[in-house]
PyMOL CGO cylinders between C-alpha atoms (Angstrom):
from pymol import cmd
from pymol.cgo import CYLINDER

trace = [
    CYLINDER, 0.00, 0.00, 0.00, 1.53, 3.36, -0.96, 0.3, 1, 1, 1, 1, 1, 1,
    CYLINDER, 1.53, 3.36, -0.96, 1.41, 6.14, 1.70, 0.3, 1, 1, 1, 1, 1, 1,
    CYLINDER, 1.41, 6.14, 1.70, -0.67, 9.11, 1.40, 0.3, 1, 1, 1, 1, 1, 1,
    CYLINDER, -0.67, 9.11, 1.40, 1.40, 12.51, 1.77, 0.3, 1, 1, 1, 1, 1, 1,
    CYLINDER, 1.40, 12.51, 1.77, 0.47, 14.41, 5.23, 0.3, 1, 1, 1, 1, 1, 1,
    CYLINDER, 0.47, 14.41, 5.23, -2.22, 16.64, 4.69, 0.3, 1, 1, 1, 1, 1, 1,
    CYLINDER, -2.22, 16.64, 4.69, -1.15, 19.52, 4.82, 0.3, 1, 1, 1, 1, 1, 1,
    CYLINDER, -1.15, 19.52, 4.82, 1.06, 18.91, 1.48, 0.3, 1, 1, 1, 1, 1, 1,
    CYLINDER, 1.06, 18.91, 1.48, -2.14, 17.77, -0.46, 0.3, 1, 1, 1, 1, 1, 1,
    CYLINDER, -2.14, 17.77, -0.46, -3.30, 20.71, -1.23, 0.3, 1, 1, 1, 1, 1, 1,
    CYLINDER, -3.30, 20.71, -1.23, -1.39, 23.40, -2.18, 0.3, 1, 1, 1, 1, 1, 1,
    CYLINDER, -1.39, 23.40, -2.18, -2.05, 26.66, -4.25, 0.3, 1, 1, 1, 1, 1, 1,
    CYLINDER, -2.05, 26.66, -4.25, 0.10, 27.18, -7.27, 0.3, 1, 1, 1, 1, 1, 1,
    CYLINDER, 0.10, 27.18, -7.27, 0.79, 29.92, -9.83, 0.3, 1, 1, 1, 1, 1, 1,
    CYLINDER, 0.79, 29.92, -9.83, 0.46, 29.85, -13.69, 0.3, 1, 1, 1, 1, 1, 1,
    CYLINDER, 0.46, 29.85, -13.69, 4.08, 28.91, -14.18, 0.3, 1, 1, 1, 1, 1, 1,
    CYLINDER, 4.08, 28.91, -14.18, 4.18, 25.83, -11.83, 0.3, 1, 1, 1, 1, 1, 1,
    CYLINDER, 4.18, 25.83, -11.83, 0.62, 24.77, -13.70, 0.3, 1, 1, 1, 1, 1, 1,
    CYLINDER, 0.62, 24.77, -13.70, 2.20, 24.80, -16.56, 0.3, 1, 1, 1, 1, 1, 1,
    CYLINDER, 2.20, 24.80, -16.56, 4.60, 22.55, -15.95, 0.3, 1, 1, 1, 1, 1, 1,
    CYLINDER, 4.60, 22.55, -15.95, 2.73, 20.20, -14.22, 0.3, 1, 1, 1, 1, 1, 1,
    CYLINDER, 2.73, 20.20, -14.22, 0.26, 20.20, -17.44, 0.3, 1, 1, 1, 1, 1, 1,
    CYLINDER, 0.26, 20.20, -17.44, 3.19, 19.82, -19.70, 0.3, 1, 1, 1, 1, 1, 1,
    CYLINDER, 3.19, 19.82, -19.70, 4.41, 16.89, -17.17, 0.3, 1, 1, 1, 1, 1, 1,
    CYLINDER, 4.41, 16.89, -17.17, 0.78, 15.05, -17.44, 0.3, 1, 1, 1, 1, 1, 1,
    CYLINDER, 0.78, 15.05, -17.44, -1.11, 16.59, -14.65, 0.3, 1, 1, 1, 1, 1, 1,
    CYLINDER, -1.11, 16.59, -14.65, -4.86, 15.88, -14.97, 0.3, 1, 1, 1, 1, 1, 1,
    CYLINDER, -4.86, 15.88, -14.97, -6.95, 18.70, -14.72, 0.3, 1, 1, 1, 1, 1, 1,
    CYLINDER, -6.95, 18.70, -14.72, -10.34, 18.64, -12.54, 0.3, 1, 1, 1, 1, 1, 1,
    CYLINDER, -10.34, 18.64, -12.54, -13.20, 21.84, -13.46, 0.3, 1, 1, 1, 1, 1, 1,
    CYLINDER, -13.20, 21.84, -13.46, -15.18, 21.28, -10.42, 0.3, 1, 1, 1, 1, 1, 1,
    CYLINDER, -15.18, 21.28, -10.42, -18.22, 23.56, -12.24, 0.3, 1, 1, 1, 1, 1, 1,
    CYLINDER, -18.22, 23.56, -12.24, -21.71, 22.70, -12.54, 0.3, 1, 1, 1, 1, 1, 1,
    CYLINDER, -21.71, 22.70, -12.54, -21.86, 20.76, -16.28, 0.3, 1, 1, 1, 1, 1, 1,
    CYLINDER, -21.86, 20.76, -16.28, -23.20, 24.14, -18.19, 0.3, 1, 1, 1, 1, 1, 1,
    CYLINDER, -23.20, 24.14, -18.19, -20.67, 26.71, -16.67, 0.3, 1, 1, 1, 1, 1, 1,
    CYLINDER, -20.67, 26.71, -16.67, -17.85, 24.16, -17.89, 0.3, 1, 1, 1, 1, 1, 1,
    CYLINDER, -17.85, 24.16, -17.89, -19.37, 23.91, -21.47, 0.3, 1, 1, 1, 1, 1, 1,
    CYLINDER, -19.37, 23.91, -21.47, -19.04, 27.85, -21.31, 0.3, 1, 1, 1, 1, 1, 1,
    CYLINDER, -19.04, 27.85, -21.31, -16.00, 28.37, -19.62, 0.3, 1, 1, 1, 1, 1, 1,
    CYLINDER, -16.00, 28.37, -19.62, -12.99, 25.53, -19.16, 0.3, 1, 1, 1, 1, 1, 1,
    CYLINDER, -12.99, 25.53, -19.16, -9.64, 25.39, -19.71, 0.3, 1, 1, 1, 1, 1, 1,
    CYLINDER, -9.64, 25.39, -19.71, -8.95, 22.97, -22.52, 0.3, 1, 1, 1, 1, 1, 1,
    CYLINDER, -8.95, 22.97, -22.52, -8.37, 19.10, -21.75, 0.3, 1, 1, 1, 1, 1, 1,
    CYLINDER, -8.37, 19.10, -21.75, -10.19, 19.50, -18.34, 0.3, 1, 1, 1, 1, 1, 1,
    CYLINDER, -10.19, 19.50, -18.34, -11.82, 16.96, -17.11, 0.3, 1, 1, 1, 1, 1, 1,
    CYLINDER, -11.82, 16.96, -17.11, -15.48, 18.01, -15.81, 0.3, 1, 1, 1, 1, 1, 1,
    CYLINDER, -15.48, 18.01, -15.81, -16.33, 16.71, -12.24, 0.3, 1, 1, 1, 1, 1, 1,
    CYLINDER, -16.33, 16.71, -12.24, -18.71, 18.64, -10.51, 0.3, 1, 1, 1, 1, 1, 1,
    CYLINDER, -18.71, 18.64, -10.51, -18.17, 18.85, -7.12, 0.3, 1, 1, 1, 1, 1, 1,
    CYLINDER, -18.17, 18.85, -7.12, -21.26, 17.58, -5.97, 0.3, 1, 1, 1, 1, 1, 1,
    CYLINDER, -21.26, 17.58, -5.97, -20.22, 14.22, -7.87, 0.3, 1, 1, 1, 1, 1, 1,
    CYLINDER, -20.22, 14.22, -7.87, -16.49, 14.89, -7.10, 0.3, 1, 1, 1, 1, 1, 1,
    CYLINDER, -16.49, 14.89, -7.10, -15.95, 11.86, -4.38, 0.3, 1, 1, 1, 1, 1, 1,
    CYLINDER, -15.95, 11.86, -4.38, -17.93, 8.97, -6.01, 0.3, 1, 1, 1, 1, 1, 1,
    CYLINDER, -17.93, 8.97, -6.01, -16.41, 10.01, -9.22, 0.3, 1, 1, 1, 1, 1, 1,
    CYLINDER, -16.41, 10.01, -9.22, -12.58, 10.35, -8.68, 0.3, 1, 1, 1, 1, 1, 1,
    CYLINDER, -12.58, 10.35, -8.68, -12.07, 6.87, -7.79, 0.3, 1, 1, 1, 1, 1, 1,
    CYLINDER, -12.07, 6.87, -7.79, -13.21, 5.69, -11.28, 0.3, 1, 1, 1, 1, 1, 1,
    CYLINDER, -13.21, 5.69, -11.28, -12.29, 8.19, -13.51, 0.3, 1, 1, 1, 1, 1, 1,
    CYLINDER, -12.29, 8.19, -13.51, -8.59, 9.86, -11.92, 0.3, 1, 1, 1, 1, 1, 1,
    CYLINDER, -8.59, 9.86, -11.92, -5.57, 7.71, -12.31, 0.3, 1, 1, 1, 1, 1, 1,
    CYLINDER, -5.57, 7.71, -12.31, -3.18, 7.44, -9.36, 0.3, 1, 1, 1, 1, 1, 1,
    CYLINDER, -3.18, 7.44, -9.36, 0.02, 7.64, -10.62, 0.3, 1, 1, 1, 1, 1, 1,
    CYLINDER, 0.02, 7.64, -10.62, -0.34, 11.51, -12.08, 0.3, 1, 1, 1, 1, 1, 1,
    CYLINDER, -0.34, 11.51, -12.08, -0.51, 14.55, -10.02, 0.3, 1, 1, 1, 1, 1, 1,
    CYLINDER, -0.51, 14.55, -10.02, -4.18, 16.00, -9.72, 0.3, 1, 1, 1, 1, 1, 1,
    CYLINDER, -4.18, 16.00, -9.72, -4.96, 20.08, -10.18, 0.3, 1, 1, 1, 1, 1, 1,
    CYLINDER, -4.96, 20.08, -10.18, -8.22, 21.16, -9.04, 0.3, 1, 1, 1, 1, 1, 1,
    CYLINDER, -8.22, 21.16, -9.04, -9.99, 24.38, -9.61, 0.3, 1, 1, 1, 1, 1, 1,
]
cmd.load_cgo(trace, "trace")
């Protein structure tokens, strides 16, 4: 079983830079937004999970092995 980092290093807030690089290094991307606020407005190759679906969801559609960025 592969340990979990503590909390407080799960989350953490980044700039545009540092997303960049973790795109270009295969971060997935999460839009969190309700389904028709994503069709309007989400940055390209997100993956729409709206939070309200968000836990039951990640398990089947995130993979483990790549970083996550939420937003």
């Amino acid at each position: 079983m592969r340990s979990r980092p503590p909390p407080d290093q799960m989350v953490t807030n980044i700039d545009r830079k540092p997303l960049i690089d973790l795109i270009e290094r295969g971060a997935q991307l999460v839009d969190v937004l309700p389904e028709r606020e994503y069709a309007e407005r989400h940055i390209p190759g997100a993956i729409n999970l709206p939070l309200r679906r968000l836990p039951a969801a990640t398990a089947m559609v995130l993979r483990r092995d790549k970083p996550v960025v939420v937003y």
